[in-house]
C-alpha positions in Angstrom: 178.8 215.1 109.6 181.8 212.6 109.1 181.2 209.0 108.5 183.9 206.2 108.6 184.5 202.5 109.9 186.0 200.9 112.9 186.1 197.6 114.3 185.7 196.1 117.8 187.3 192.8 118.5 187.5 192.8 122.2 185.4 194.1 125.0 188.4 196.6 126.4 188.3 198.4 123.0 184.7 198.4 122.9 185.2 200.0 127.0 187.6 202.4 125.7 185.8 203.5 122.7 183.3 204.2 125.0 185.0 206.2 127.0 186.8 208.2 124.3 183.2 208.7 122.7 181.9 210.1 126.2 184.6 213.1 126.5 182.7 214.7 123.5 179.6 216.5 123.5 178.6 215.6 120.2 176.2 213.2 119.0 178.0 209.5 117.8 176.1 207.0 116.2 176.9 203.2 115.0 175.4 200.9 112.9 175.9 197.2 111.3 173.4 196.2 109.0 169.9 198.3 109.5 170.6 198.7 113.4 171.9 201.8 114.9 172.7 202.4 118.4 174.3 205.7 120.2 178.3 205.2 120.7 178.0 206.6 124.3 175.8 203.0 125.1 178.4 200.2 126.1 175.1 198.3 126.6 173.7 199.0 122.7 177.1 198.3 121.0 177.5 195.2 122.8 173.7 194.6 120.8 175.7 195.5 117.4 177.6 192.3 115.2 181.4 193.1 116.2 182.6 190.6 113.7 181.7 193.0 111.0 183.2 196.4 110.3 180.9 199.3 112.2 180.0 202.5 110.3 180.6 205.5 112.7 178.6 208.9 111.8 179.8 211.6 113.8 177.2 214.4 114.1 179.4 217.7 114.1 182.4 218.9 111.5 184.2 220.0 114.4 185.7 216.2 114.9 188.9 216.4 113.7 190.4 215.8 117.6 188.0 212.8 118.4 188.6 211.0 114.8 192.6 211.3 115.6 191.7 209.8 119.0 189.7 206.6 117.4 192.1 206.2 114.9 193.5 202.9 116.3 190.2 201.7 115.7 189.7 202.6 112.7 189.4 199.5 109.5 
């Protein structure tokens, strides 16, 4: 599992993190705070605090490929 932060500050990167998050087959999860929603879910990020920094856990060690795709997101 790989863990790192990101932030959101518009609704087309939330759209296309969603979309680079649904080309993998792995589990994603966010959280801010004590709330954690699946990445593939425009609908529960949009429920997350974008004006703070958003952990990312990434449920596989075979990542390296999506984390150098999010890396423009990345805090």
């Amino acid at each position: 599992m790989k863990t790192f932060n990101i932030a959101l500050k518009t609704i087309n990167d939330v759209k296309d993190f969603v979309n680079m998050v649904n080309k993998y087959d792995f589990d994603v999860d966010l959280s801010t705070g004590r709330y954690v929603v699946d990445a593939k879910s425009i609908m529960g990020i949009f429920s997350l605090d974008l004006s703070k920094s958003i952990k990312v856990e990434v449920h596989t060690d075979d990542c390296d490929k999506f984390i150098e795709e999010v890396t423009p997101f990345m805090i």
